[in-house]
C-alpha beads as a LAMMPS data file, in Angstrom:
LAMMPS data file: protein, C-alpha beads

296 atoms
295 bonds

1 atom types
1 bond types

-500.0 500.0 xlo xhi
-500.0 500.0 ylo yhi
-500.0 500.0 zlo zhi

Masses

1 110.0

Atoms # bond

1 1 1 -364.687 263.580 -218.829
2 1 1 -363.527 267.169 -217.664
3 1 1 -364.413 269.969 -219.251
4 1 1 -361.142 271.506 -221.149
5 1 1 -363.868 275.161 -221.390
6 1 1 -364.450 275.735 -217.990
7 1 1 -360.596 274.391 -216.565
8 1 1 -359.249 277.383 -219.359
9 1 1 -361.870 279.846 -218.139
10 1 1 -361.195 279.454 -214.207
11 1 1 -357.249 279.962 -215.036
12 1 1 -358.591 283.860 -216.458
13 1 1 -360.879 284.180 -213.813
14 1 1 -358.074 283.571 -210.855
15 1 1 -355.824 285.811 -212.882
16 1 1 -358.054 288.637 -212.658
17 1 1 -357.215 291.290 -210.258
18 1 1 -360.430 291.656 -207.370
19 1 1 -361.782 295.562 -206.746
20 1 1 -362.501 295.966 -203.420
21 1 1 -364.544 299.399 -204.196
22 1 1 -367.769 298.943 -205.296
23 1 1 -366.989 301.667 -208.073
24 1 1 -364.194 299.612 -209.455
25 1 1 -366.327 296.862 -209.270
26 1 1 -369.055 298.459 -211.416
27 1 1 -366.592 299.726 -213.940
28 1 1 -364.629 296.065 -214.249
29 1 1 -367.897 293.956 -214.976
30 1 1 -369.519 296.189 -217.240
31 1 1 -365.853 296.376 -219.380
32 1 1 -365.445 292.736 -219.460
33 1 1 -368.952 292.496 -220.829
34 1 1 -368.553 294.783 -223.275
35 1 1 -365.509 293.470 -224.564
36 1 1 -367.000 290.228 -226.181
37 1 1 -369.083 292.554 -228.408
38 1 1 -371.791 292.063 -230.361
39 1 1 -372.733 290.173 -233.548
40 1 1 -373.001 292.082 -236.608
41 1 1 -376.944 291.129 -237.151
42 1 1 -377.741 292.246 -233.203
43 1 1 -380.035 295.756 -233.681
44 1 1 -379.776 297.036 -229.947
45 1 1 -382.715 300.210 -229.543
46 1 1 -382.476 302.363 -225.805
47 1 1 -385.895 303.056 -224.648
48 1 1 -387.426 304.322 -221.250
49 1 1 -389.576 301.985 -220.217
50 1 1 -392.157 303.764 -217.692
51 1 1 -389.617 305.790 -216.314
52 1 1 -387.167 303.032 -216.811
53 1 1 -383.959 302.913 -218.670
54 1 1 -383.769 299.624 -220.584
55 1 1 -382.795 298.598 -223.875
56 1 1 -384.408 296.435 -226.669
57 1 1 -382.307 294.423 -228.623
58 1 1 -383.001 291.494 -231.149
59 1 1 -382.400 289.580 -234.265
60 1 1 -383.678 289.510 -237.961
61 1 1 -385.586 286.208 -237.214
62 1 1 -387.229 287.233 -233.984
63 1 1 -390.922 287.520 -233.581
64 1 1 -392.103 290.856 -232.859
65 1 1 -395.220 289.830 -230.761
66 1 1 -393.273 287.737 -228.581
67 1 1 -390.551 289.211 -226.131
68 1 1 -388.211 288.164 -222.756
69 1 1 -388.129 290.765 -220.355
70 1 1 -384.546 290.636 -218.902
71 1 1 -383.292 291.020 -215.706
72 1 1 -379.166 291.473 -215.069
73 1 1 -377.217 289.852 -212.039
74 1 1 -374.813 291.641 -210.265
75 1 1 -375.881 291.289 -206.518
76 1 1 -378.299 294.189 -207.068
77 1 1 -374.840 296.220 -206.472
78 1 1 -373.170 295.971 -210.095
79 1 1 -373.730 295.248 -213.424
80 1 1 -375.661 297.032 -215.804
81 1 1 -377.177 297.211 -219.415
82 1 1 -373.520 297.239 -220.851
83 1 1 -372.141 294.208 -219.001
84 1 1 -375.184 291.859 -220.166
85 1 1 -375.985 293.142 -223.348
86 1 1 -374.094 290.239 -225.529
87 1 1 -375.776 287.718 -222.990
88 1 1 -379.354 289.299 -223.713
89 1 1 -378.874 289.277 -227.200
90 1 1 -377.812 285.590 -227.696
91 1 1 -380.776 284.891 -225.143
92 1 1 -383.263 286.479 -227.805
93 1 1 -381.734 284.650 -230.586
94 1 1 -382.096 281.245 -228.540
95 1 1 -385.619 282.383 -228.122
96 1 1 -386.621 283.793 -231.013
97 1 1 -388.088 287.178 -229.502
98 1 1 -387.147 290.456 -228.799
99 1 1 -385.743 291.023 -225.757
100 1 1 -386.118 294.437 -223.218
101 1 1 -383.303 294.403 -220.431
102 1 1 -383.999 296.614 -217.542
103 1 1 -381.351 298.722 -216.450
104 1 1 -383.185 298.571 -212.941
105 1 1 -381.446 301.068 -209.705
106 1 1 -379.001 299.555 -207.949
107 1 1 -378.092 299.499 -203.735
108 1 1 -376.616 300.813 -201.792
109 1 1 -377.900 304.250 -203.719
110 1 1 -381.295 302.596 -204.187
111 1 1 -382.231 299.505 -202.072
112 1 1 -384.949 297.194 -201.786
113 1 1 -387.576 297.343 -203.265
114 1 1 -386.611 299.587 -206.226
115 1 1 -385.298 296.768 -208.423
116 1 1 -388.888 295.041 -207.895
117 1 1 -390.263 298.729 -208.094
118 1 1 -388.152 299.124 -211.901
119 1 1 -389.198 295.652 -213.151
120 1 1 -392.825 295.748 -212.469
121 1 1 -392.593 299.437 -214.027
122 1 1 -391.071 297.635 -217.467
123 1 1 -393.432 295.306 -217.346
124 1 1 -396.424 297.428 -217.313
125 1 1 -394.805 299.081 -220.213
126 1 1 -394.622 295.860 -222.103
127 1 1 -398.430 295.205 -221.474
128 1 1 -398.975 298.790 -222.477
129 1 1 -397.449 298.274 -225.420
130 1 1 -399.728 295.727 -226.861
131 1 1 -398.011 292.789 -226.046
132 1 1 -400.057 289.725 -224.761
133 1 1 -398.921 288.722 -221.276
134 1 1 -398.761 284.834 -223.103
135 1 1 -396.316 286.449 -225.405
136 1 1 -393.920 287.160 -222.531
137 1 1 -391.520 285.408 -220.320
138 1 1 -389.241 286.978 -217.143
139 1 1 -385.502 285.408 -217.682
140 1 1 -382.545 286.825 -215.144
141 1 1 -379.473 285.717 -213.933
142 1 1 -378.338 285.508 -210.435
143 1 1 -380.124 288.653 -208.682
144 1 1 -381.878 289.027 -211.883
145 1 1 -382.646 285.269 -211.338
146 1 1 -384.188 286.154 -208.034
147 1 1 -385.773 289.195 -209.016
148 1 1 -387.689 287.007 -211.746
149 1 1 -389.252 285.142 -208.579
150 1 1 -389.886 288.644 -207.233
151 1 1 -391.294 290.820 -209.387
152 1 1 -393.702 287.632 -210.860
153 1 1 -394.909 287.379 -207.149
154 1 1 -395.425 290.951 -207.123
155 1 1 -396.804 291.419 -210.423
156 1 1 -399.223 288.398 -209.531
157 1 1 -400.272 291.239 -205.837
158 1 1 -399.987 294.199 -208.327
159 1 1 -403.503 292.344 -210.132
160 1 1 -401.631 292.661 -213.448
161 1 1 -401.895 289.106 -215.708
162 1 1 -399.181 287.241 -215.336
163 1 1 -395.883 286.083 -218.069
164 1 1 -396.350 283.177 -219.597
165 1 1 -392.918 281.932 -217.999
166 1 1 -389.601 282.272 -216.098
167 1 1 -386.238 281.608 -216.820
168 1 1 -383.874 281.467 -213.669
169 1 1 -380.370 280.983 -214.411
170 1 1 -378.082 280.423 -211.024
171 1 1 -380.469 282.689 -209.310
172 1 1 -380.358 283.976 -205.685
173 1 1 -383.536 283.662 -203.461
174 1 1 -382.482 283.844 -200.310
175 1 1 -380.909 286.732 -199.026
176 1 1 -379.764 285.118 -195.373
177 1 1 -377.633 282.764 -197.338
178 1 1 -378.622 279.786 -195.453
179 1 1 -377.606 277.107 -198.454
180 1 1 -375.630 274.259 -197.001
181 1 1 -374.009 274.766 -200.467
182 1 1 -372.317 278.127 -199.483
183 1 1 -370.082 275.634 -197.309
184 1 1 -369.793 272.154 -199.180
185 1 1 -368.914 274.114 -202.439
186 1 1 -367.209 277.029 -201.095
187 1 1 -363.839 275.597 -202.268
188 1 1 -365.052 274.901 -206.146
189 1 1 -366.975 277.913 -206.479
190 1 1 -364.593 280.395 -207.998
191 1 1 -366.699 283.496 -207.677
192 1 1 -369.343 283.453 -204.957
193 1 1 -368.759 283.139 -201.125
194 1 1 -371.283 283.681 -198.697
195 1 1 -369.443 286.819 -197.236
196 1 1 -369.864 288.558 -200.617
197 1 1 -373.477 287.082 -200.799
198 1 1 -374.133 288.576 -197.225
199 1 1 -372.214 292.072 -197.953
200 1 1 -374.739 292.859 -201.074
201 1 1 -377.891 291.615 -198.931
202 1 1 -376.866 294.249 -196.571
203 1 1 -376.576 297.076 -199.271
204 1 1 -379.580 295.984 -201.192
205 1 1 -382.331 294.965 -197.772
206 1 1 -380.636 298.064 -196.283
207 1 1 -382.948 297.056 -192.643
208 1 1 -385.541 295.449 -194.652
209 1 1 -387.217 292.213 -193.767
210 1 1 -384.328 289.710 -195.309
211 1 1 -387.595 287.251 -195.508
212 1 1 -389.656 289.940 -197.602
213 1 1 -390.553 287.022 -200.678
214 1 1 -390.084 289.668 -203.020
215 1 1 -386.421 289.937 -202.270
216 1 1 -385.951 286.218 -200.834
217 1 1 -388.849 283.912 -203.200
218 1 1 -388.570 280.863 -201.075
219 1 1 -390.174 282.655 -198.329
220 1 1 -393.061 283.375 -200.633
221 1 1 -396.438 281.644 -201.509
222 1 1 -395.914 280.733 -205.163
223 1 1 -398.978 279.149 -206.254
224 1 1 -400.598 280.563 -209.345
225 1 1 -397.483 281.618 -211.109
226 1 1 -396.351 280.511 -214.470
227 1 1 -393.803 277.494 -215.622
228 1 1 -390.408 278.391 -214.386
229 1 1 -386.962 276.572 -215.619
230 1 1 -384.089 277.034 -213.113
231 1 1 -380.696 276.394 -214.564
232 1 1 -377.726 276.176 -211.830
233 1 1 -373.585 274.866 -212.115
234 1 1 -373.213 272.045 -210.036
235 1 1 -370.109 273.395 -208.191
236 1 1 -372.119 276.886 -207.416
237 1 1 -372.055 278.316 -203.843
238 1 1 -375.744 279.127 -204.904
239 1 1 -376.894 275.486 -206.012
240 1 1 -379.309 275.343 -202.664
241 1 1 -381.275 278.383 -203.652
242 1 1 -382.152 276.233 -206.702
243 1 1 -382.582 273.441 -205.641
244 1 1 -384.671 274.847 -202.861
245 1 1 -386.779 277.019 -205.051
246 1 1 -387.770 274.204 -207.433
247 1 1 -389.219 272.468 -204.261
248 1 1 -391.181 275.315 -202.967
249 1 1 -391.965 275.360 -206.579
250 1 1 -392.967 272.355 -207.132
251 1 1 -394.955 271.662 -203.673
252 1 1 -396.681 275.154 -204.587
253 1 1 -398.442 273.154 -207.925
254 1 1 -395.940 275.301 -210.203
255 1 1 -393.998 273.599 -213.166
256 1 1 -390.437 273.718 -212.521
257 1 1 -387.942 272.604 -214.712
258 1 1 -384.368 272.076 -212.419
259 1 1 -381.210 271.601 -214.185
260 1 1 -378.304 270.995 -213.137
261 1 1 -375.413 271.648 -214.758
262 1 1 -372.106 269.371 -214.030
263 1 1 -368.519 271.056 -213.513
264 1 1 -370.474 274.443 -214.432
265 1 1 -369.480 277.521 -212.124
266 1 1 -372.322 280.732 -211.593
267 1 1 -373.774 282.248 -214.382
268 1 1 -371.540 280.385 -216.705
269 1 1 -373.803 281.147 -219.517
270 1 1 -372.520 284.781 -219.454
271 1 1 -368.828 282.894 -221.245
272 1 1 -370.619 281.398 -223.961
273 1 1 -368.672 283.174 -226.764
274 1 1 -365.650 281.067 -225.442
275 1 1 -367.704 278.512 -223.403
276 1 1 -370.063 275.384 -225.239
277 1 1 -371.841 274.651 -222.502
278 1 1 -373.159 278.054 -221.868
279 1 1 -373.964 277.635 -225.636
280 1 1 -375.508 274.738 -224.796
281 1 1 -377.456 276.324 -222.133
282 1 1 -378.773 279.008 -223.672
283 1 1 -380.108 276.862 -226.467
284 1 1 -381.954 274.846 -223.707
285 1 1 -383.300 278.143 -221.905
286 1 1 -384.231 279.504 -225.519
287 1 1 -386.210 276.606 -226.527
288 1 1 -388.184 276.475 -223.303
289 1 1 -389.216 279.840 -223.850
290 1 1 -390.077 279.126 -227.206
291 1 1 -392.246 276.268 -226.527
292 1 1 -394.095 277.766 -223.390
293 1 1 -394.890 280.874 -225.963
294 1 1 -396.159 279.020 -228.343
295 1 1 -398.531 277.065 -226.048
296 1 1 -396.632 273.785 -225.414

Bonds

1 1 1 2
2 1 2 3
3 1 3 4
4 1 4 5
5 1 5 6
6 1 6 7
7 1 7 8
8 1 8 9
9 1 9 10
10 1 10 11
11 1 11 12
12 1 12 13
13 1 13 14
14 1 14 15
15 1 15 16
16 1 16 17
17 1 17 18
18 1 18 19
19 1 19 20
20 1 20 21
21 1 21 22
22 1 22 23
23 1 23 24
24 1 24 25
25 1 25 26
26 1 26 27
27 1 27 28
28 1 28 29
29 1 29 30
30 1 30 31
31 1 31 32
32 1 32 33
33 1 33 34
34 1 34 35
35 1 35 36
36 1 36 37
37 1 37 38
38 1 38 39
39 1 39 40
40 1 40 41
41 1 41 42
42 1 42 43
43 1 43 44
44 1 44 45
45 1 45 46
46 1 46 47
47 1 47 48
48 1 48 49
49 1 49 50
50 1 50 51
51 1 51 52
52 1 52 53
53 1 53 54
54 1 54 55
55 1 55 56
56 1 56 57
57 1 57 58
58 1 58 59
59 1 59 60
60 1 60 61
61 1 61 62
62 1 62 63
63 1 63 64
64 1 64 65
65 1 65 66
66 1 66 67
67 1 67 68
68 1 68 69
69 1 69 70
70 1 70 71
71 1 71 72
72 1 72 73
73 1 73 74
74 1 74 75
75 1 75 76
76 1 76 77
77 1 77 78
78 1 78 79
79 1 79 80
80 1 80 81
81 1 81 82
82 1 82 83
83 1 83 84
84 1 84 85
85 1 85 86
86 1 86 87
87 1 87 88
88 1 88 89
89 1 89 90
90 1 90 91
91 1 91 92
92 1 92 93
93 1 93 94
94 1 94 95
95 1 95 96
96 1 96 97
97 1 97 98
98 1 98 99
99 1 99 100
100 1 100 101
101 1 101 102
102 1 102 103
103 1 103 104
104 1 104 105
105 1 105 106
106 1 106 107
107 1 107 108
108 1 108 109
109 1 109 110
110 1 110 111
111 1 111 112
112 1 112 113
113 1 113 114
114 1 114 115
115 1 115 116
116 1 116 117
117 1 117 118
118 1 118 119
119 1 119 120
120 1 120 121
121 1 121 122
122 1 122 123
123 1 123 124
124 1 124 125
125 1 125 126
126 1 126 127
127 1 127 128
128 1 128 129
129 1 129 130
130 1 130 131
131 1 131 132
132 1 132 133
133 1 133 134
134 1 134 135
135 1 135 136
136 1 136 137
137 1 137 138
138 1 138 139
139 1 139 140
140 1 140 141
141 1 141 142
142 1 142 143
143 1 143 144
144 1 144 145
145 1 145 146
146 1 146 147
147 1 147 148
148 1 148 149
149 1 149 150
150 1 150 151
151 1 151 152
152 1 152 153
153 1 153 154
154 1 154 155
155 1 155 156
156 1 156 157
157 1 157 158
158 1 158 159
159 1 159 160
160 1 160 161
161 1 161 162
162 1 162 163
163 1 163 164
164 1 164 165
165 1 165 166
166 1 166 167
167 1 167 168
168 1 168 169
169 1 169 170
170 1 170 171
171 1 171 172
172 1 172 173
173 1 173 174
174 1 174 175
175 1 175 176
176 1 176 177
177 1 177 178
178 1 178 179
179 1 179 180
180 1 180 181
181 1 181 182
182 1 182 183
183 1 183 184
184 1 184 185
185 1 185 186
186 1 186 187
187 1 187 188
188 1 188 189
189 1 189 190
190 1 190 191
191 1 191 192
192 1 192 193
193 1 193 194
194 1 194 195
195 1 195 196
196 1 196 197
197 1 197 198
198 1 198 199
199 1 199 200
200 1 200 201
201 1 201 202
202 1 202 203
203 1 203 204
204 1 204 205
205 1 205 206
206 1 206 207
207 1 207 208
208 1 208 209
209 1 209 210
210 1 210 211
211 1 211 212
212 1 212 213
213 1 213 214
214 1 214 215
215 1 215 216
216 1 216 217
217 1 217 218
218 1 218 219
219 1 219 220
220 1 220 221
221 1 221 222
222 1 222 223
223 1 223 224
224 1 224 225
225 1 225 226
226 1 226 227
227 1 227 228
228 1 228 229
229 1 229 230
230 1 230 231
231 1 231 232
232 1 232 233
233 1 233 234
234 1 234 235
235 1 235 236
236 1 236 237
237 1 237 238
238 1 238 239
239 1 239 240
240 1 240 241
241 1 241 242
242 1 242 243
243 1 243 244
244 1 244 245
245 1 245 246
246 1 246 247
247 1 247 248
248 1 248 249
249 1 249 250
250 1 250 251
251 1 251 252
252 1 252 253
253 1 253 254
254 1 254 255
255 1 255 256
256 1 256 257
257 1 257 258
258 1 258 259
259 1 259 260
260 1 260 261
261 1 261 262
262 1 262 263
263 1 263 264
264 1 264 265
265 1 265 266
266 1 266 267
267 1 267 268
268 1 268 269
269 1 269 270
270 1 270 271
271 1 271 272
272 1 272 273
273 1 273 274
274 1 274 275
275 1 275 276
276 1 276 277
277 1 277 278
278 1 278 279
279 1 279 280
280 1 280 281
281 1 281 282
282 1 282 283
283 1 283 284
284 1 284 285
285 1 285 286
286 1 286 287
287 1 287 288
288 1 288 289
289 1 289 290
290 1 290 291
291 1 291 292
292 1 292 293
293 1 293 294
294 1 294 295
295 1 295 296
């Protein structure tokens, strides 16, 4: 049976007007993130995390020993604190931690690898802190679901102990865009083409290696790193840089989790105030987390 959600939410997502200026871009995601607010009970606390903005936020139940560090999509162009910050929240809830988003730098003012640069520097900061590295888990969505892949791979050269897990949701690991997917679902996807995909990989590699495996993970040597779950919509432009990552994944000797998510479009857990299924999701990334954190 269709979805009634996700039919109502792609009518307000064709209505939108499209920026074509990257500033109006910024500005337009981070208001529409802002306007679904924030629960009463959500305590949100800006920090600087080794030189890093970021932001801790949580809820009454969550366990302060355990925490998600979270990375924002966006392309590595847009988004920031602001437009995630309801998403992050729930995420901790789901989880039961605290969670510390990093408000990394963003291309084309600061290209690869500064977001890797930013994330290892938060992470560092969370180990400095006291945490326990098994306390922790990387979650990100779409270049934040990348940049999971990335900055575990270069936390793993860095010699610093690893997360205890990752959370990918729709993520993008492959900055040449070579997905068949960018062509069999170009017509369902409502939000990603390969031309925008290809535009930010030329802001954010700015010359770089587009194979580098800390910007593009499936050109990377993953063995050694920790569980990861991959969540991805089934009618997603990006649903080959899943799928493909859970196989280099998997034939690496990591646990992978891939789901796949019918009629869902990218990042769809971003709705979930108006959206079940990204309610539904969340609960399913959430209790991942919680289980791999509590040794299960």
């Amino acid at each position: 049976m269709a979805d009634a959600e996700i039919a109502k939410l792609r009518a307000i997502i064709a209505s939108r007007p499209r920026a074509t200026e990257l500033a109006q871009m910024r500005i337009d995601s981070d208001a529409r993130g802002k306007a679904f607010g924030l629960p009463a009970d959500v305590t949100v606390e800006p920090v600087t995390a080794n030189g890093v903005p970021a932001e801790w936020t949580w809820t009454p139940s969550a366990d302060a020993s355990k925490a998600i560090l979270y990375l924002h999509g966006g392309g590595y162009v847009l988004c920031s604190l602001d437009s995630h910050r309801h998403l992050v929240a729930e995420i901790g809830r789901a989880a039961g931690t605290r969670t510390l988003a990093v408000d990394y730098r963003l291309a084309p003012e600061h290209p690869f690898p500064a977001p890797v640069e930013d994330t290892v520097a938060a992470y560092r900061y969370l180990l400095d802190s006291g945490l326990n590295p098994a306390g922790i888990a990387l979650a990100g969505d779409s270049a934040g679901g990348g940049l999971v892949v990335g900055a575990l791979l270069a936390i793993r050269d860095a010699g610093l102990p690893l997360p205890a897990c990752g959370w990918c949701i729709s993520p993008w690991v492959d900055m040449e865009a070579n997905g068949q997917s960018f062509t069999d679902r170009a017509e369902t996807d409502p939000t990603v083409q390969r031309a925008t995909i290809q535009m930010m990989a030329g802001m954010y590699m700015a010359g770089a290696d587009l194979k580098h495996p800390h910007a593009s993970p499936i050109h990377g040597d993953l063995r050694g790193l920790p569980p990861l779950l991959i969540q991805v919509g089934s009618v997603e432009t990006l649903l080959d840089d899943s799928t493909q990552l859970a196989r280099k994944a998997g034939i690496a000797d990591v646990p992978v989790e891939l789901q796949i998510w019918p009629e869902m479009i990218h990042i769809w857990h971003i709705f979930f105030p108006m959206l079940s299924a990204g309610r539904r999701a969340i609960a399913s990334g959430g209790l991942f987390v919680r289980n791999v954190l509590k040794g299960e």
